[in-house]
N, C-alpha and C positions, 0 to 999 in steps of 0.2 A: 712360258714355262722356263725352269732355270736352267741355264745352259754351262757347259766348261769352259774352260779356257782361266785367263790371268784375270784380277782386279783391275777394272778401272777405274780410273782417279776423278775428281769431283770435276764437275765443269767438261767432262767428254762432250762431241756434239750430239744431237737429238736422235731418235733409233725409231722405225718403227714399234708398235705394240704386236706383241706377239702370242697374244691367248686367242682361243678358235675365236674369241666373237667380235674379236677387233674392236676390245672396251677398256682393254686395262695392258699393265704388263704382268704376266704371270712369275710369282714369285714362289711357286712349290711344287709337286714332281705331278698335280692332276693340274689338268689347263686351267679349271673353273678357280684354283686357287688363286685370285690376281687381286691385285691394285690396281683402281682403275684413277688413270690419269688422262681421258681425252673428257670429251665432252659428257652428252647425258650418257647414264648408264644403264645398257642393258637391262631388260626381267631380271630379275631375279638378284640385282645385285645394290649396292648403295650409290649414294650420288657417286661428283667429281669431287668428293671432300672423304671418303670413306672406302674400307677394305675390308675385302669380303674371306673369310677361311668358311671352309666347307674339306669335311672328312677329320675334323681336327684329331691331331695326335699329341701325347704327353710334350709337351714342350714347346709346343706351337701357339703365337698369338698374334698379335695384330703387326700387320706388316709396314713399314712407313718407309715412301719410296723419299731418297734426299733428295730431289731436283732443286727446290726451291720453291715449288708452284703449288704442291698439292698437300704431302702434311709438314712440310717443316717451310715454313715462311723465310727463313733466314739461312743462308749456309754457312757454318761452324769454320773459323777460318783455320784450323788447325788438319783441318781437310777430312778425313773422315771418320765418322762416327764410331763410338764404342758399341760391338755387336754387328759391326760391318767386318768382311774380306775374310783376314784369315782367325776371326773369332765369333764364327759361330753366323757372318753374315751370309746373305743368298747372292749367289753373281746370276745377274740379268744379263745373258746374252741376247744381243742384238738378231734379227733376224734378216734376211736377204732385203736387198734394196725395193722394196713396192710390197713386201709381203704381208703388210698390216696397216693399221691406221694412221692415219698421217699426223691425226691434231694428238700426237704425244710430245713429253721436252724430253729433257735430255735423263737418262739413264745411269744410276750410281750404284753401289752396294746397297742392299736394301739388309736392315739390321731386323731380325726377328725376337721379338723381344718374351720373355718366358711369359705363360696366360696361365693366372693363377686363380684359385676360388671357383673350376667349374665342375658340377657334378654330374657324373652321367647323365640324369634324369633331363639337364638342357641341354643338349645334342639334340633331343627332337625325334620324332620317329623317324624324319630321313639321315640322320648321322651327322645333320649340319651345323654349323652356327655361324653366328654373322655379327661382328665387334666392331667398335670403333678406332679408328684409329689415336694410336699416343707420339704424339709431335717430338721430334729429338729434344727441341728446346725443351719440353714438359718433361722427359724423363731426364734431361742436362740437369735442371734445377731441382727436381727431385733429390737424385745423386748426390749435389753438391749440400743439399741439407743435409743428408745424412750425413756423410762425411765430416759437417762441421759439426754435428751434433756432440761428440764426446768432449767439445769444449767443455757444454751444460755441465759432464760430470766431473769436471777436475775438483780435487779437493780446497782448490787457491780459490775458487769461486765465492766457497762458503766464508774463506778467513776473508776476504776482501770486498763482500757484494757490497754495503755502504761504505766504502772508501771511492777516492778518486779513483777514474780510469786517466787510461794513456789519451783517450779525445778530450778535449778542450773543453770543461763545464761540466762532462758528463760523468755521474756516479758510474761505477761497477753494475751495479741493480740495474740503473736505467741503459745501461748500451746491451744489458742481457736481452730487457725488456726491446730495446729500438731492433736489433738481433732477431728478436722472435717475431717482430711484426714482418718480416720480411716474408715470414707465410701467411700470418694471419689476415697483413691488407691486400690480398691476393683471394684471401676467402669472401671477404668483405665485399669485394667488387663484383666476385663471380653471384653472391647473391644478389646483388642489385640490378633490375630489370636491364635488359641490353638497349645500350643506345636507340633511340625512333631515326628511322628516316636514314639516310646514306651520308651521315656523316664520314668527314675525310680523317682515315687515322694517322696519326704520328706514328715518328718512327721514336725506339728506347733513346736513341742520341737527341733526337728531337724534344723529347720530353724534359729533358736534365737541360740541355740548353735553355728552353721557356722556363724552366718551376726556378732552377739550385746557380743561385751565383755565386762561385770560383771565390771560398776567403771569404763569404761574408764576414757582414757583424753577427757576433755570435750574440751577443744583447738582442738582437731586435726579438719582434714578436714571433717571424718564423723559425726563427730558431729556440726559442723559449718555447713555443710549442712542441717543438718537433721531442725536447728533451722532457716534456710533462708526457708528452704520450707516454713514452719509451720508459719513465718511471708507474705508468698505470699500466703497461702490459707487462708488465717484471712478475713474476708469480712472490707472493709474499715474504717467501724464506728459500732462499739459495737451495736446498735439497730440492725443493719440487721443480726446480728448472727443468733435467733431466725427463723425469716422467711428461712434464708436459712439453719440450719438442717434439718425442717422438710421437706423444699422439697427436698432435698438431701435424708432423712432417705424413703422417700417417693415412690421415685423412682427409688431409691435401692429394697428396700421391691418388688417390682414390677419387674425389672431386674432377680433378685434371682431365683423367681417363674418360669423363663423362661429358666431357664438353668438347663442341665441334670445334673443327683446328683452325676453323675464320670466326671466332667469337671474339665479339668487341665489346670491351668495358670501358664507363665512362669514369677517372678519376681525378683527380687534383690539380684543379685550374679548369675544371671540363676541360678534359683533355680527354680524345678515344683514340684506343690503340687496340689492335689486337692483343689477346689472352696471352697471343707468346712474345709479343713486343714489351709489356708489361711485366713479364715475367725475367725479361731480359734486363729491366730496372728490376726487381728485387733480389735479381744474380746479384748485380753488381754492390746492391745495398750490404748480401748478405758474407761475399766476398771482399768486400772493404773491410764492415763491422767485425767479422770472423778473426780478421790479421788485429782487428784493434782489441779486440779482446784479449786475444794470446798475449800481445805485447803484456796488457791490466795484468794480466793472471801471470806473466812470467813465465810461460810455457809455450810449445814450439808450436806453430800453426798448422795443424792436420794437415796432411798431403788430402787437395783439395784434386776432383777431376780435371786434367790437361788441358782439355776441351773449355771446360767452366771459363778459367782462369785466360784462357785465350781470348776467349768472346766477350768478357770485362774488358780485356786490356784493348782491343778491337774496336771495341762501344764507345768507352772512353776519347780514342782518341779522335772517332769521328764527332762527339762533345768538341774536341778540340778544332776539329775542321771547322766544324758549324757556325764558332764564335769568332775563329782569330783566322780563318784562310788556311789554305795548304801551306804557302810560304813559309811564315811564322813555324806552320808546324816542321815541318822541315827543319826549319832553322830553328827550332826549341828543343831535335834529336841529336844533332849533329855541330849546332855554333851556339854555345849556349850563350857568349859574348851578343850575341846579335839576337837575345829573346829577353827583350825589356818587361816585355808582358806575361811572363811565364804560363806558356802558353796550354803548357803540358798540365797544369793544378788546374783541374774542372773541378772537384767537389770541394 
């Protein structure tokens, strides 16, 4: 049950659970309202992966506890999430020492995020319903689509789509198109059956480090592909850009929502990663691409989410751990005399 007191900050130590049945932590003013973050879950509610709302009110949806462990896999290093503390988030107070379940972690703002699209008629004859949870990462990259989205309609688009861009080989048309895939090979994967068997996933750092080397050749074949994509996903004529991100970013947002928050996709190099580690790669695709467009078009680059742009630069530089050692990196922030390898340019 949500309790008073001040915000606390990410990374607090672990708290007992504090709903009557000793399954979840409770995140709204009736017990049965919780997150369950221990082990199996109680009658009546969803796994250790899902969050249960029962009595919903206008403005209530799926609850997503930050720990780390249960809907968001990764914590945002810019510390806490948009819809947490003093906007709109739930503070989870701890309860007395022994008063609950033991196998919980640790306890953060938990952001309630608005539930849209339900009508009376599913509430159910007992007043309930029961959602799945939406991972911060899922609605971070949601976000930062939209957000980049009114590049699509600047007017510089139309006078420049077959001209050079500001990246190296690449048309206007085709960095629209490489741009837009940053949702659409996200769609692609989610249809493709989930990995067999207990394959080991990569992390987003891990994946760039195996696929994308630092400065390639831009001649070779995977780069000559990567720019044929990117001119086959381009929509034909610079006005339909617009219309189709947003029903692209649309129906992604909506996809996202439907998939459990440990879903693993198999992608490029067979490589499997969770749905939000993946998704952490087409952040970064879509926040690189985004600045390189604006650059093309001559206009200023959307004030993109703080969070987003944190969790790129984050990602990134553990690309940079993975390849060249902490040393180097260190010494590529701080002596850039003593960074032969430039160690900081991963893509």
């Amino acid at each position: 049950m949500a309790g008073a007191g001040r915000p606390r900050p990410l990374g607090q130590q672990p708290v007992a659970g504090d709903d009557r049945d000793g399954g979840g932590v409770g995140v709204g003013t009736q017990p049965a309202d919780d997150l369950v973050v221990g082990l199996a879950a109680p009658a009546g509610e969803l796994d250790a992966h899902g969050g249960e709302l029962e009595r919903l009110e206008p403005g209530w949806g799926a609850a997503v506890e930050d720990d780390g462990h249960v809907a968001a896999f990764r914590r945002l290093p810019a510390g806490q999430a948009p819809g947490q503390a003093d906007d709109s988030g739930v503070e989870v107070a701890p309860p007395a020492v022994g008063a609950g379940a033991d196998h919980v972690h640790a306890v953060d703002e938990v952001p309630i995020h608005p539930f849209h699209g339900i009508s009376p008629s599913e509430f159910g004859a007992a007043g309930a319903i029961t959602c799945r949870v939406v991972t911060v990462i899922r609605t971070l990259f949601c976000d930062a689509a939209d957000a980049a989205g009114p590049l699509l309609a600047e007017p510089a688009l139309n006078e420049r789509f077959d001209a050079a861009s500001a990246l190296a080989e690449f048309s206007v048309r085709g960095l629209a198109g490489h741009l837009l895939r940053a949702m659409t090979s996200a769609e692609r994967y989610i249809d493709e059956p989930e990995p067999a068997g207990r394959a080991e996933a990569v992390s987003a750092a891990e994946y760039y480090a195996r696929t994308v080397e630092a400065g390639g050749d831009l001649g070779s074949d995977f780069h000559r592909a990567i720019r044929q994509r990117g001119e086959e996903a381009a929509p034909a004529e610079a006005t339909d850009c617009p219309g189709v991100w947003t029903d692209t970013a649309v129906r992604l947002r909506a996809r996202l929502a439907a998939e459990r928050p440990d879903r693993l996709v198999q992608v490029y190099g067979g490589l499997v990663l969770t749905l939000d580690e993946y998704l952490v790669t087409r952040l970064i695709e879509l926040v690189v691409h985004a600045d390189d467009l604006a650059v093309s078009l001559g206009v200023p680059l959307p004030a993109l989410p703080p969070d987003a742009t944190a969790l790129v630069i984050s990602t990134l530089v553990d690309v940079a751990r993975l390849r060249h050692g902490d040393v180097a990196v260190v010494r590529a922030l701080t002596r850039r005399e003593r960074d032969p390898a430039d160690a900081l340019r991963v893509l």
